[in-house]
VEXDREN-2710 file (C-alpha; in Angstrom, 1 decimal):
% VEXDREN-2710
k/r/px/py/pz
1/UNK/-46.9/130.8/-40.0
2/UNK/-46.8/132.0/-36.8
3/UNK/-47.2/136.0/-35.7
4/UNK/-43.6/136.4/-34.7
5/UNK/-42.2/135.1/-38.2
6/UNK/-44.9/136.8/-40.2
7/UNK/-44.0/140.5/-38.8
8/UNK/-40.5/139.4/-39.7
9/UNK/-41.7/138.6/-43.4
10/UNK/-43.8/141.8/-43.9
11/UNK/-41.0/143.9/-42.3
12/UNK/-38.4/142.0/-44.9
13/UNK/-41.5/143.1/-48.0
14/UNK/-42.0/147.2/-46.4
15/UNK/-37.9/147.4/-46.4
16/UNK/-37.9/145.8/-50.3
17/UNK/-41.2/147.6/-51.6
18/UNK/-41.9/150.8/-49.1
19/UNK/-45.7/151.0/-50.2
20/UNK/-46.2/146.8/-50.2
21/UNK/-48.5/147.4/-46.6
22/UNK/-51.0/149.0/-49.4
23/UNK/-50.7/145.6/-51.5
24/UNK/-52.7/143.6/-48.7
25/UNK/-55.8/142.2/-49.0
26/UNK/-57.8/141.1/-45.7
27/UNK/-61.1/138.7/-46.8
28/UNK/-63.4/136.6/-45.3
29/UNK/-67.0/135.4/-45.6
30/UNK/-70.1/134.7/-43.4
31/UNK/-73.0/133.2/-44.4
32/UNK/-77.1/134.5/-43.1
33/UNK/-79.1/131.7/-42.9
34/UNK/-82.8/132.7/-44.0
35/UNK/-84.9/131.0/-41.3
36/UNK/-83.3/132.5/-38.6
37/UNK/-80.2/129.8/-37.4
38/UNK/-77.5/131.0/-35.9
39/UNK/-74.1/129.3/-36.4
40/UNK/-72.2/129.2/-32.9
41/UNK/-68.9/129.4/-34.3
42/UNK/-69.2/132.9/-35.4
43/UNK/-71.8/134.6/-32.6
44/UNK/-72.2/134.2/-29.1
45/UNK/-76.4/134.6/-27.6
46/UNK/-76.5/135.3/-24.0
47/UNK/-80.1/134.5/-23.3
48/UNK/-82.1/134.0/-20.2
49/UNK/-84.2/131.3/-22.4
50/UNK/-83.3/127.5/-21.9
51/UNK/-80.3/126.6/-24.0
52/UNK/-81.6/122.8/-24.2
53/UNK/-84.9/123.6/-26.0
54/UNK/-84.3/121.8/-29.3
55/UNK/-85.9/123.4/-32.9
56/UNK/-86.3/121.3/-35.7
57/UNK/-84.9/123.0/-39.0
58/UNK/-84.2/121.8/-42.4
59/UNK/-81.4/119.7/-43.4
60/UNK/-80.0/122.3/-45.8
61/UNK/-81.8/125.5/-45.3
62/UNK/-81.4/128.7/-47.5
63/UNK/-78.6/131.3/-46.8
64/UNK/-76.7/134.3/-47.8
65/UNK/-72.8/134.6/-48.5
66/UNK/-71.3/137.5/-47.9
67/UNK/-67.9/137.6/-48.7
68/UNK/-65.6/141.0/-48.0
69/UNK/-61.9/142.1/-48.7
70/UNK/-60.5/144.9/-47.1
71/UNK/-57.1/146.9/-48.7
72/UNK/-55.8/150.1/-48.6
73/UNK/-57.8/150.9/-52.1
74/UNK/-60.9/150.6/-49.6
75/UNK/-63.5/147.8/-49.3
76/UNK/-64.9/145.0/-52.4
77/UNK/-68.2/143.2/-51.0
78/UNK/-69.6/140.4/-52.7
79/UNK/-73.5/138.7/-52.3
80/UNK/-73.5/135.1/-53.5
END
């Protein structure tokens, strides 16, 4: 859905239901990788170090998901 048609929708929901902005629930999840990797998609290292160096890491190393929802209730965290 593209922005444009979505602030259509949630206009159509506020003028239907007046408190239906409190109803939404924003989530996502990351996950911490134990031995220090760093997954490029989510964060950007400016470093003066050589970005070819190579390091050797396990094929599936051990990690930490976080997962978090944000509403108008306040914030639910979750640790997997």
């Amino acid at each position: 859905m593209n922005k444009r048609r979505f602030v259509k929708w949630a206009q159509n929901e506020i003028a239907v239901v007046s408190d239906f902005h409190k109803r939404i629930l924003f989530s996502d999840e990351a996950h911490f990788w134990l031995n220090g990797y760093v997954n490029k998609q989510n964060c950007r290292i400016w470093s003066e170090a050589n970005p070819l160096v190579y390091v050797e890491t396990p094929l599936h190393p051990e990690k930490l998901t976080v997962w978090c929802a944000l509403w108008a209730g306040g914030i639910l965290l979750q640790k997997r």
